[in-house]
N, C-alpha and C positions, 0 to 999 in steps of 0.2 A: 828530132832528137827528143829523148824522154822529159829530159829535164825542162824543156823549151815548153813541150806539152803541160809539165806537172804546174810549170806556173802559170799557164794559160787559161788552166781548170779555174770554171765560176765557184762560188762560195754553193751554188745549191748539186754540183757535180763533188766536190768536196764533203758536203754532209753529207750524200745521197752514197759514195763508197762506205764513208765513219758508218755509219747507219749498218750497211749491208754486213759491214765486218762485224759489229758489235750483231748485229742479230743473228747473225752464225755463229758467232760464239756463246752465246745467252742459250740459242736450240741445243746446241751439243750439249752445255749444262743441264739443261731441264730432261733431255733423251739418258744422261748419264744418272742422274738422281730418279728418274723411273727404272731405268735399270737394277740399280744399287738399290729401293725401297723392294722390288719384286723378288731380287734376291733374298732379302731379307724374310721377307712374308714365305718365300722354300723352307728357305733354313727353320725357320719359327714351327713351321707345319710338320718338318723331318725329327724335331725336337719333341714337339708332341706326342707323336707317334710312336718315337722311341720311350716317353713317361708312360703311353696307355699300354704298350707290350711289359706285361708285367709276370707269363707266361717262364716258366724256369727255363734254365739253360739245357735240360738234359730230359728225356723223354723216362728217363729212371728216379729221377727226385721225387722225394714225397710231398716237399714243399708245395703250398699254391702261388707261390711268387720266386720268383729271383731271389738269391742271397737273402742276408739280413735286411728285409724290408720296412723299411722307417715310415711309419703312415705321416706322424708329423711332417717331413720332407717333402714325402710327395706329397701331398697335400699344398705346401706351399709352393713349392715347384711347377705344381702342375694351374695352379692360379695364377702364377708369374707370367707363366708361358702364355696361357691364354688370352690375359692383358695386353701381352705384349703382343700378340697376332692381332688381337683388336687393334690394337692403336697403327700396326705395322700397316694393313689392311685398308683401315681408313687414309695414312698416309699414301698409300700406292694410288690410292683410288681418286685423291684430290690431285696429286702429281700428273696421272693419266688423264683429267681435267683439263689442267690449267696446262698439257703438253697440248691436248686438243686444241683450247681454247686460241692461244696464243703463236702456236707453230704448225698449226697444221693450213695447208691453201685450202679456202671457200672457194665453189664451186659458184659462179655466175651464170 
């Protein structure tokens, strides 16, 4: 019977499930927050791309840019952006680390 079992378990059969549980869940945390930072570092890069396409909409405009083009703006926008992919970048990269470091099985 289970229940007969669950109280027969030793104290180190006991930690040794806690243990097992808690580190599956901590792995799926650390696989979730690499996910969610590489997304980020997309999105960041998709964002860029879209600041450096500054090419008009219509192959007939006289214009050298898009609409009313605000240098202030982009200027600051496109500094944001970059920041923000540094920092995004270095976050995925420490994440993809410390997923190695701690979850991933060494090889004996």
């Amino acid at each position: 019977m289970k229940f007969a079992e669950n109280l027969k378990k030793s104290n180190k059969a006991i930690k040794e499930d806690r243990a097992n549980r808690i580190a599956e869940l901590v792995s799926i945390k650390q696989r979730n927050l690499v996910s969610n930072l590489e997304e980020k570092v997309i999105n960041l890069k998709s964002k860029l791309a879209d600041l450096e396409d500054l090419n008009p909409d219509t192959t007939m405009s006289l214009n050298p840019v898009k609409g009313n083009f605000n240098a202030d703006a982009w200027v600051n926008d496109i500094q944001k952006v970059k920041l923000d992919l540094a920092i995004a970048e270095e976050e995925y990269a420490i994440a993809r680390e410390t997923q190695e470091e701690y979850f991933t099985e060494k090889k004996k």
